[in-house]
C-alpha positions as CSV (number, residue, x, y, z in Angstrom):
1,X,0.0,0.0,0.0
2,X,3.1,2.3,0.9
3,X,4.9,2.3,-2.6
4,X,1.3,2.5,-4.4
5,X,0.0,5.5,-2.8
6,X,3.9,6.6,-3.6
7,X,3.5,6.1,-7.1
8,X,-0.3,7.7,-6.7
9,X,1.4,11.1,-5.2
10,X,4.5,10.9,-8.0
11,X,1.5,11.3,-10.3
12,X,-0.8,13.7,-9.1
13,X,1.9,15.8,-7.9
14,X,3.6,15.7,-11.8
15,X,0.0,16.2,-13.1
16,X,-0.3,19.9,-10.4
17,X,3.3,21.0,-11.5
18,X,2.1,20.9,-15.1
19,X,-1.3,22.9,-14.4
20,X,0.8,25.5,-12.2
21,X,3.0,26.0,-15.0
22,X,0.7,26.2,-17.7
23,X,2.1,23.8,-19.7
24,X,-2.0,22.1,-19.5
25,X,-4.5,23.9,-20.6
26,X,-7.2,25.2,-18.7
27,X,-10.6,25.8,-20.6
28,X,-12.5,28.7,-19.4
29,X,-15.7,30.4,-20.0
30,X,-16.0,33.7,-20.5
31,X,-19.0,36.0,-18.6
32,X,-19.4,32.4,-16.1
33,X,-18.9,32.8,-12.7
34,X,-17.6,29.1,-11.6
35,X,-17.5,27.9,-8.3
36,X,-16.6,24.6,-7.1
37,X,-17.7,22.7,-3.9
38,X,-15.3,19.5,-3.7
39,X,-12.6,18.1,-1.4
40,X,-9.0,16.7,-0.9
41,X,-10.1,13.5,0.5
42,X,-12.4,10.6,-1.1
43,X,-15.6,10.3,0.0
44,X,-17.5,11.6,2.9
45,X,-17.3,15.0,3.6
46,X,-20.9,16.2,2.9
47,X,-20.6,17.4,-0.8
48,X,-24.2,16.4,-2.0
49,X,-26.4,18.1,0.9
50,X,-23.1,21.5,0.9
51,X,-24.1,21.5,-2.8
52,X,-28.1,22.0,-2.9
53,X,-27.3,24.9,0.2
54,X,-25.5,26.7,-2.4
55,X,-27.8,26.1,-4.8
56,X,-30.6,27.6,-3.1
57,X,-29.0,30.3,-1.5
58,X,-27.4,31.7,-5.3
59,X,-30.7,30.8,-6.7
60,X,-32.7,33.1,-4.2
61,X,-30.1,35.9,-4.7
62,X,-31.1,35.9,-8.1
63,X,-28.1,34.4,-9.9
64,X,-28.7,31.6,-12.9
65,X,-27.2,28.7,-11.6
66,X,-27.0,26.0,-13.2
67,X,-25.2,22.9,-11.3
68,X,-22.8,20.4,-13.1
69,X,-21.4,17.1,-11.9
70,X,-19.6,14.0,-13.4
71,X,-22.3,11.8,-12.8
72,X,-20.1,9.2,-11.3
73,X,-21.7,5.6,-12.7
74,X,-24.0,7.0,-14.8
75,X,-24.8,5.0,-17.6
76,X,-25.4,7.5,-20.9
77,X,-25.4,7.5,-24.4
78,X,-25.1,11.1,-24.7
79,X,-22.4,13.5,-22.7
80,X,-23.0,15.7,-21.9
81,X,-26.6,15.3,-20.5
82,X,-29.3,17.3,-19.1
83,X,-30.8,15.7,-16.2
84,X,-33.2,18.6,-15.1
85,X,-34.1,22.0,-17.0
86,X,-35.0,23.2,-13.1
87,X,-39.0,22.1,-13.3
88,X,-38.9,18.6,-14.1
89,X,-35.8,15.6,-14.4
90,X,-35.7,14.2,-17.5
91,X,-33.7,11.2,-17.1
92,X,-33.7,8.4,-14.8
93,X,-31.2,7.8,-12.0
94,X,-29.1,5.1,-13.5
95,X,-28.4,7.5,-16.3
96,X,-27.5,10.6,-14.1
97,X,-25.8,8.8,-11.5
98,X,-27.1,9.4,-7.8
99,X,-25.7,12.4,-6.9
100,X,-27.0,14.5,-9.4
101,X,-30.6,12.8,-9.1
102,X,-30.5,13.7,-5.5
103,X,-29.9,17.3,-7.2
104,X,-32.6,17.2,-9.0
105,X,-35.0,15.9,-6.3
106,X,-34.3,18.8,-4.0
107,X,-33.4,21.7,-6.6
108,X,-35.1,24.4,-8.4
109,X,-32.5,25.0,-11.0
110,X,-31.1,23.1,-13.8
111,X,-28.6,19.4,-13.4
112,X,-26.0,18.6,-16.2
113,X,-24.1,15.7,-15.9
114,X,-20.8,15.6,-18.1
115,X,-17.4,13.4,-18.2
116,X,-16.5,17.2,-19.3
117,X,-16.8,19.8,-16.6
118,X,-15.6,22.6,-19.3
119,X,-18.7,20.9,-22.2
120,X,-21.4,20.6,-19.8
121,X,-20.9,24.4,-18.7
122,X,-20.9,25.5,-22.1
123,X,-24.4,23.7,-22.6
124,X,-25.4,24.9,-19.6
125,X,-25.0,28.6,-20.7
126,X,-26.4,27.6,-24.1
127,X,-29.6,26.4,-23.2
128,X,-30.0,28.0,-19.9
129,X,-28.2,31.2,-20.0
130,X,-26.3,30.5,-16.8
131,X,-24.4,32.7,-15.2
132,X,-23.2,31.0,-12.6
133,X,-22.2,27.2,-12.6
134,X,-21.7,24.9,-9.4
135,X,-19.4,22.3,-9.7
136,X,-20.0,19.1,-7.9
137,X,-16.7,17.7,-6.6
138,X,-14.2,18.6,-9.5
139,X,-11.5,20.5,-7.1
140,X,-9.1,17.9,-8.6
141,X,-10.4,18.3,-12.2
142,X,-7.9,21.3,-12.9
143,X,-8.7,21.3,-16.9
144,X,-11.9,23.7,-16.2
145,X,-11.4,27.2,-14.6
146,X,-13.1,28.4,-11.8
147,X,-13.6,31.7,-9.7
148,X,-13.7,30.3,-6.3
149,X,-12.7,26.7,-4.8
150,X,-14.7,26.1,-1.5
151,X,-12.9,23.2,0.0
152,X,-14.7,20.9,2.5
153,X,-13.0,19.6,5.5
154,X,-15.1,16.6,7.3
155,X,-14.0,17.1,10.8
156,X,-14.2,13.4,12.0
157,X,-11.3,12.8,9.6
158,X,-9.6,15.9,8.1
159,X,-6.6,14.5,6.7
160,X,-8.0,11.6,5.3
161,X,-5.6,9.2,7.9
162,X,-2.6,11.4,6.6
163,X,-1.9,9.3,3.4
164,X,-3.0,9.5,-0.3
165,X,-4.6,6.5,-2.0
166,X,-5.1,3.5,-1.7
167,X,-3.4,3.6,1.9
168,X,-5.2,6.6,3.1
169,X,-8.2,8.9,1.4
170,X,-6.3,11.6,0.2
171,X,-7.1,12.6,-3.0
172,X,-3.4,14.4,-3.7
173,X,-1.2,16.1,-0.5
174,X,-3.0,17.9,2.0
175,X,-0.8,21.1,1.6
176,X,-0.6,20.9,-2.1
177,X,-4.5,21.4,-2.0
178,X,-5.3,23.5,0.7
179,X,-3.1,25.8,-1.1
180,X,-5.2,26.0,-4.0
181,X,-8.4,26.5,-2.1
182,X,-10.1,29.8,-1.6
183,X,-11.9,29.3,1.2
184,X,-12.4,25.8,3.6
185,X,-15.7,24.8,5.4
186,X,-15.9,22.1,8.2
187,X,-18.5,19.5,7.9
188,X,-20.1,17.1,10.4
189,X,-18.3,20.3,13.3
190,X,-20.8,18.7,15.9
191,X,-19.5,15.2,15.3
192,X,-16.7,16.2,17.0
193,X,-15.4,17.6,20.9
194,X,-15.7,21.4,20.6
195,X,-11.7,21.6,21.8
196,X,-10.8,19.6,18.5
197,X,-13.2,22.2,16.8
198,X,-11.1,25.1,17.7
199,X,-7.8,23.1,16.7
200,X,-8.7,22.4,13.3
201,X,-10.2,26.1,12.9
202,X,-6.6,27.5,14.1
203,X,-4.7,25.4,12.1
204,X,-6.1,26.0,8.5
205,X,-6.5,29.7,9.4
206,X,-3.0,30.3,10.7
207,X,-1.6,27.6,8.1
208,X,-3.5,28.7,4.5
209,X,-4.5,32.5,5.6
210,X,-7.9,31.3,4.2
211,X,-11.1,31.9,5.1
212,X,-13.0,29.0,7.5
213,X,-16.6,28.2,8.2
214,X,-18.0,25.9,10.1
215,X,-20.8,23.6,9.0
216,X,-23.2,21.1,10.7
217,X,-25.5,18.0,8.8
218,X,-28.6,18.4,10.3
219,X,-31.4,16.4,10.7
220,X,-34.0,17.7,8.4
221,X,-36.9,15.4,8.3
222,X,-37.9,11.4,8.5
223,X,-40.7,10.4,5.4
224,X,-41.6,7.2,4.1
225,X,-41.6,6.0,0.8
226,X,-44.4,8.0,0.0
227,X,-43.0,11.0,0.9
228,X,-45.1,11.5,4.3
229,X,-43.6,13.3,6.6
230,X,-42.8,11.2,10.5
231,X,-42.1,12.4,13.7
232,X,-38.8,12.7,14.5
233,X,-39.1,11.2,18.0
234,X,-40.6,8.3,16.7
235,X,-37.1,7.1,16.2
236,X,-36.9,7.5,20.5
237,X,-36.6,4.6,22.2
238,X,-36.9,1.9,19.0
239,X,-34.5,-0.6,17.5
240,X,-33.6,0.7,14.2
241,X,-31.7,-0.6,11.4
242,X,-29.4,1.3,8.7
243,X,-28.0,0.5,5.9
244,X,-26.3,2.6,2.9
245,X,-24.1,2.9,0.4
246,X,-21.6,5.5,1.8
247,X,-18.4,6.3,1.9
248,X,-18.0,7.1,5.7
249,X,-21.5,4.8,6.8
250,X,-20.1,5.3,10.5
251,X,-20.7,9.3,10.5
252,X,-24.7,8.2,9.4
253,X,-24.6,6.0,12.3
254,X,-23.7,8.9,14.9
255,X,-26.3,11.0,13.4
256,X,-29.1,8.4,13.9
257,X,-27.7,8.1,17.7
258,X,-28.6,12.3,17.8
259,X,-32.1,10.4,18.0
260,X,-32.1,8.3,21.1
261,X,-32.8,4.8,20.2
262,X,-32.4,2.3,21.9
263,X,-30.3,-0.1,19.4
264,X,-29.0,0.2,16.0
265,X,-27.5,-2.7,14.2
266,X,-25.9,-1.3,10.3
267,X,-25.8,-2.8,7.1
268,X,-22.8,-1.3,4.8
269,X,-22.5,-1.5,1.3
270,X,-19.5,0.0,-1.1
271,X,-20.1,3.9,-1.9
272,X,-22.4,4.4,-4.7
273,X,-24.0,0.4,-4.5
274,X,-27.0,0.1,-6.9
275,X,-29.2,-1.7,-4.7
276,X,-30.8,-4.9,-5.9
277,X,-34.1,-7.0,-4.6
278,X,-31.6,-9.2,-3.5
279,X,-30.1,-6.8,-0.9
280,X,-33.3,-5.9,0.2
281,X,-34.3,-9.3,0.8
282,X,-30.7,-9.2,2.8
283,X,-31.8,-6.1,4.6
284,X,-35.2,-7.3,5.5
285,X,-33.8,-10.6,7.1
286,X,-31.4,-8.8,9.3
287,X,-34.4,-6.4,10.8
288,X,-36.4,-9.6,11.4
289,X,-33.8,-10.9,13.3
290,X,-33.1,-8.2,15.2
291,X,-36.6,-7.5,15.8
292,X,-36.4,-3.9,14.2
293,X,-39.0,-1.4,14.6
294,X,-37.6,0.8,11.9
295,X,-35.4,0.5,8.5
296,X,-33.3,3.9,8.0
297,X,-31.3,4.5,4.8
298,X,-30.4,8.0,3.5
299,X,-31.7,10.0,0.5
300,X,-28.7,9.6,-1.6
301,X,-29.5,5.6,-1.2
302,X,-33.1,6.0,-1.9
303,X,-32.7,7.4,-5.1
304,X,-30.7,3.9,-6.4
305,X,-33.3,1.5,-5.2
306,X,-35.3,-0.8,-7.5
307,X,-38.6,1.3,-8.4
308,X,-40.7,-2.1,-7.5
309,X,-38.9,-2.8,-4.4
310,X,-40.6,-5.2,-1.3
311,X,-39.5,-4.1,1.8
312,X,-41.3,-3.0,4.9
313,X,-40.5,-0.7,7.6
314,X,-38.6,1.6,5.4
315,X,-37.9,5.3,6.2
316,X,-35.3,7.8,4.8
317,X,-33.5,10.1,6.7
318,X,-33.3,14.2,5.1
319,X,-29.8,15.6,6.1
320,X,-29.5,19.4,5.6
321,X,-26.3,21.2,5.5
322,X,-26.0,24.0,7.4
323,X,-23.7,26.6,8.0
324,X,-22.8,28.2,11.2
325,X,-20.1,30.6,10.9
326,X,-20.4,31.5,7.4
327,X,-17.7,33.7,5.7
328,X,-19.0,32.1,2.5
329,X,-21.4,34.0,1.4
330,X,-20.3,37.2,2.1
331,X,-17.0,36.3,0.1
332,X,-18.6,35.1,-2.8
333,X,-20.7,38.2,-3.2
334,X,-17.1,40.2,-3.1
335,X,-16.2,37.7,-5.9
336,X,-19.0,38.0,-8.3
337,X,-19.2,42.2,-8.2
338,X,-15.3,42.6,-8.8
């Protein structure tokens, strides 16, 4: 594992040296504010729900935004792809991916999925007149330009276990990235003791000279599959059983706790798993046996189950991100008048 994630920072450190000199090219799009929410580690940091709070937020301050992502898994014939004009989605999940899908569930403004960052932007000021685009993840994609790199931090594992891949989660060197951020926001802050809060604050600010915010997941709402709305405090007290598809299924867990039951039992499955009837059946079994009042899962994980799915019991859990010192806003706005 040592000499791969060697030969993993040999090459993304090579691949920064040639963007920082210019010897790659990076596309841009002229009158297109971009601004990109992604991270230096894999997985688990709270992009999806970070994403949709910017969305809003830009959308009620009046700016076009149009969001773009990969669409990691999605299975297309064309790229790039429109997934949502901002009324309606036009594709189906397994064509989008789940990320953007989730978008689209929770967005009023447009979703464009592309392998291309620098293509889907230009469709997405073609046919929507965007001004602003919001990249999903893409802090490592260093072929598109953009105004302003918020960099997310998830606080229950900030350094991604101070190795790149495969031995740790970093995506590329801690420093090399931070340095190319504009701005950092902590995730999952009350995961954490407030002491090793104010560490982590002090030691990007005085490090990077960047600005920090801090950011909490909250627990939104509990619905059905229906879409009706459940007490929270039903959860109180019950023996509930999770399952997802996560990259960090432990964080989900400690949110659940936030609710009091009294036992949880979890079901993982590899990050972005398209569930099957068969691992429903799986996941049904396990409840019966454990005598669980509830079945939990999150609403990225909803979005990839089979449409004619058997499986009782079965609520999702709305995370909202939330931000609770926020310098983020208030920068941006200095960004897009210059």
């Amino acid at each position: 594992m040592k000499l791969l994630s060697y030969i993993y920072y040999l090459i993304t450190s090579l691949r920064n040296w040639l963007y920082d000199k210019k010897i790659l090219k990076i596309n841009r799009i002229d009158d297109l504010f971009v601004i990109c929410i992604g991270n230096i580690t894999v997985g688990g940091t709270g992009k999806t729900p970070a994403v949709q709070y910017f969305a809003k937020k830009l959308h009620d301050q009046g700016r076009n935004v149009v969001v773009v992502s990969r669409g990691y898994r999605g299975k297309r014939k064309v790229d790039p792809l429109v997934v949502s004009d901002g009324e309606k989605i036009l594709v189906s999940t397994k064509e989008s991916g789940d990320e953007p899908y989730s978008h689209a569930l929770n967005l009023k403004v447009p979703v464009i999925v592309g392998r291309s960052r620098y293509e889907a932007a230009k469709l997405a000021k073609k046919v929507f007149n965007a001004d602003t685009i919001l990249l999903d993840d893409g802090f490592q994609h260093r072929k598109f330009f953009r105004n302003w790199d918020i960099v997310l931090i998830d606080a229950t594992n900030p350094f991604g276990w101070r190795a790149l891949l495969p031995k740790g989660t970093l995506r590329e060197k801690f420093d090399t990235g931070a340095k190319r951020a504009s701005e950092f926001i902590i995730t999952k802050s009350d995961l954490i003791p407030q002491r090793d809060l104010r560490q982590l604050k002090r030691f990007l600010k005085d490090r990077y000279k960047k600005p920090v915010s801090v950011a909490v997941h909250g627990i939104k709402a509990l619905y059905d599959m229906e879409g009706n709305m459940k007490p929270l405090f039903w959860v109180k007290g019950k023996r509930v059983l999770l399952f997802s598809g996560l990259a960090n299924p432990l964080n989900f867990e400690k949110t659940v706790i936030s609710l009091d039951p009294a036992y949880i039992e979890r079901v993982d499955f590899l990050d972005h798993h398209s569930f099957t009837q068969k691992d429903l059946d799986l996941i049904q079994k396990r409840a019966e046996d454990m005598k669980a009042e509830y079945i939990i899962t999150t609403e990225k994980d909803m979005v990839k189950l089979p449409k004619d799915m058997k499986i009782n019991k079965l609520f999702v859990l709305k995370i909202e991100f939330d931000i609770l010192e926020d310098n983020t806003l208030e920068c941006l706005r200095g960004e897009m008048n210059e």
